[in-house]
N, C-alpha and C positions, 0 to 999 in steps of 0.2 A: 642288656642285649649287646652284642658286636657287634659296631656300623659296615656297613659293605666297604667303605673304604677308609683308611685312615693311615696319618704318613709316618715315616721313619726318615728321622735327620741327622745326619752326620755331621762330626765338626772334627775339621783334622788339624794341627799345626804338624809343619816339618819342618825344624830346626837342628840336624843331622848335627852330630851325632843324639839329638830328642827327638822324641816324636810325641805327639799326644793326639788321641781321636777321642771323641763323646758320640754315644748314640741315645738318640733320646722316643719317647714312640708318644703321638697324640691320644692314642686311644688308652694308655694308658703312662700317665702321668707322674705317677709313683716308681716308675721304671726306666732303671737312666744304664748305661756301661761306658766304664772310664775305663782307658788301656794309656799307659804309658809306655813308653821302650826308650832304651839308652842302650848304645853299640858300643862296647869295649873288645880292644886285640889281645883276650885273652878267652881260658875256656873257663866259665862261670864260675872264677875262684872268688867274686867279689860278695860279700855280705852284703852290704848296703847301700848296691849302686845307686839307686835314687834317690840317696837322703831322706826315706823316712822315718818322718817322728817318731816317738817312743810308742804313743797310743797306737798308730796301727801296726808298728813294729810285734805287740804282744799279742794280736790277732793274726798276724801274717802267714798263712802257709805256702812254702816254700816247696817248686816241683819243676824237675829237673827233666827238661823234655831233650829227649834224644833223638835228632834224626834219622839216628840210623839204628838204635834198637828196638825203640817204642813201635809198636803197629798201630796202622790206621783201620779204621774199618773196613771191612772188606769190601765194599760197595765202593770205596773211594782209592785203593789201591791200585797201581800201575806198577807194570817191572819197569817199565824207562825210568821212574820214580822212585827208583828201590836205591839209599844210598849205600849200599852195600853188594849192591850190582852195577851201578853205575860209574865208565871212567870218563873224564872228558879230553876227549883229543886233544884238545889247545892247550891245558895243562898237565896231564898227565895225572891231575888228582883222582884222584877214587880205584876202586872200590874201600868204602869204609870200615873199619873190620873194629872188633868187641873194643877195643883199646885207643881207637883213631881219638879222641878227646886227650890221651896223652901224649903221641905221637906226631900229631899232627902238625903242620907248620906251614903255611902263616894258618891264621884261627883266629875266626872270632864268633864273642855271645854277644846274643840278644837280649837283656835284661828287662825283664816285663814286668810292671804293677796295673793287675787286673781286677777292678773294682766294679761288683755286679750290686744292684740297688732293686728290689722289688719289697716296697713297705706295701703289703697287703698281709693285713693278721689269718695266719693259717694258710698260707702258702708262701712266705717269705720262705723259710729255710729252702722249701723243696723247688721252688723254681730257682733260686739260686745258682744252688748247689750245679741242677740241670742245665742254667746257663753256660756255668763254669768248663761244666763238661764238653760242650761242647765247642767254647772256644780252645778248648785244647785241642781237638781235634783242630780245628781250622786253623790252627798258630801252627801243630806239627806237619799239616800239609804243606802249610805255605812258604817253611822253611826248609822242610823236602824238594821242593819245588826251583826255588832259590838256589839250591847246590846241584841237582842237576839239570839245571838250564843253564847252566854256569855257559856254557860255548856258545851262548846265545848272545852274553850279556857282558864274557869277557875281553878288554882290551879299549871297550868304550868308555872317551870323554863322558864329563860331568853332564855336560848338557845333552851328549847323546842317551846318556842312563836318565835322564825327567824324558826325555821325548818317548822314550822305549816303557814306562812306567805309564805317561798318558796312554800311551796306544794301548796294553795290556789293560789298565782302568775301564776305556771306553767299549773294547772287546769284550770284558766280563761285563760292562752294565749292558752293552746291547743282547749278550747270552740271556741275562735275565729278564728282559724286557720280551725276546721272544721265545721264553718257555712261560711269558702270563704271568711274570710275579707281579712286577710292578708297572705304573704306566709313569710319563716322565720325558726328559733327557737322557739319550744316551753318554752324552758329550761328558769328559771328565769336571767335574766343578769343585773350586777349590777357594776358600779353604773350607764350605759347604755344601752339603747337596742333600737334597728330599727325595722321595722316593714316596709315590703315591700307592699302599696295597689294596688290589683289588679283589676281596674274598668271594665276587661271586666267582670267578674260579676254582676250580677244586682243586689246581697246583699249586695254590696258595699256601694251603698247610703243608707245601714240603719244603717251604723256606727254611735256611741254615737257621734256630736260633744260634744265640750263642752257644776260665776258671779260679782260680781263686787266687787273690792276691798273691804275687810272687816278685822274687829280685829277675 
């Protein structure tokens, strides 16, 4: 049976230019997401940004998310979020057009190894897989997002981009907090935080789950 509630914890280090988050869930044990990222000034010419081993090297698939070609689900689209409609005043970047990864100048990628874990026989593969999919959607969001908020967020000190980062964090967990996903802190918590799910809601099943190992 599914308990009516059980948590989800997060564990993030930020060591710019690394990142590493883990999510792990009580209720089921067997199910863990590891996301790594490393930030390079270039457009994803690197093979082997994170130095992985051989062994996961020969499993690794590799997927090349474009912000500005790939589409998002239509539920989750916006035109102010279109980088290919979007310019921003304070730099004059954008609109993005078929070629902008050659063209572009300054530039840089995101290098992500995304590792989905669900050891349950007869559903490993296919919840995986499902996970996978869907943190691609939430990675090509959030990096859509990123470039046109850019006027938002350009010109600011270091420390004003963590303050501008907490606020934005505490924004989305109190979003979540009042559309009933989870009960909790809204506060940002660092370098962990819990999140209590409450399934006697019925907006509970619309939580984001989480794709597949990539540079």
């Amino acid at each position: 049976m599914i308990p009516r509630f059980f948590y989800i914890t997060e564990k993030a280090w930020n060591f710019y230019p690394y990142t590493k988050t883990e999510y792990t869930c009580s209720f089921l044990p067997r199910f863990s997401v590891s996301v790594e990222s490393r930030y390079e000034d270039d457009a994803g010419i690197m093979d082997n940004c994170l130095n992985l081993p051989a062994e996961i090297l020969l499993e690794r698939e590799v997927d090349h998310i474009d912000i500005a070609q790939d589409c998002l689900p239509v539920h989750k689209y916006k035109e102010s979020e279109d980088c290919t409609k979007y310019k921003s005043a304070k730099t004059g970047r954008g609109p993005l057009g078929p070629q902008w990864k050659e063209i572009t100048h300054p530039i840089m990628c995101s290098y992500k190894v995304v590792i989905v874990r669900f050891e349950v026989w007869g559903f490993q593969t296919r919840v995986e897989a499902f996970v996978h999919s869907c943190i691609r959607d939430i990675l090509l969001l959030g990096h859509k997002q990123a470039f046109t908020w850019l006027d938002e967020w350009h010109g600011m000190s270091l420390e004003e981009l963590r303050e501008y980062e907490k606020n934005i964090q505490a924004q989305t967990n109190q979003k979540v907090l009042s559309d009933g996903y989870c009960t909790g802190s809204a506060e940002a918590a660092t370098p962990e935080s819990t999140s209590v799910i409450d399934l006697s809601n019925s907006s509970a099943s619309r939580l984001p789950a989480a794709e597949k190992p990539k540079p």
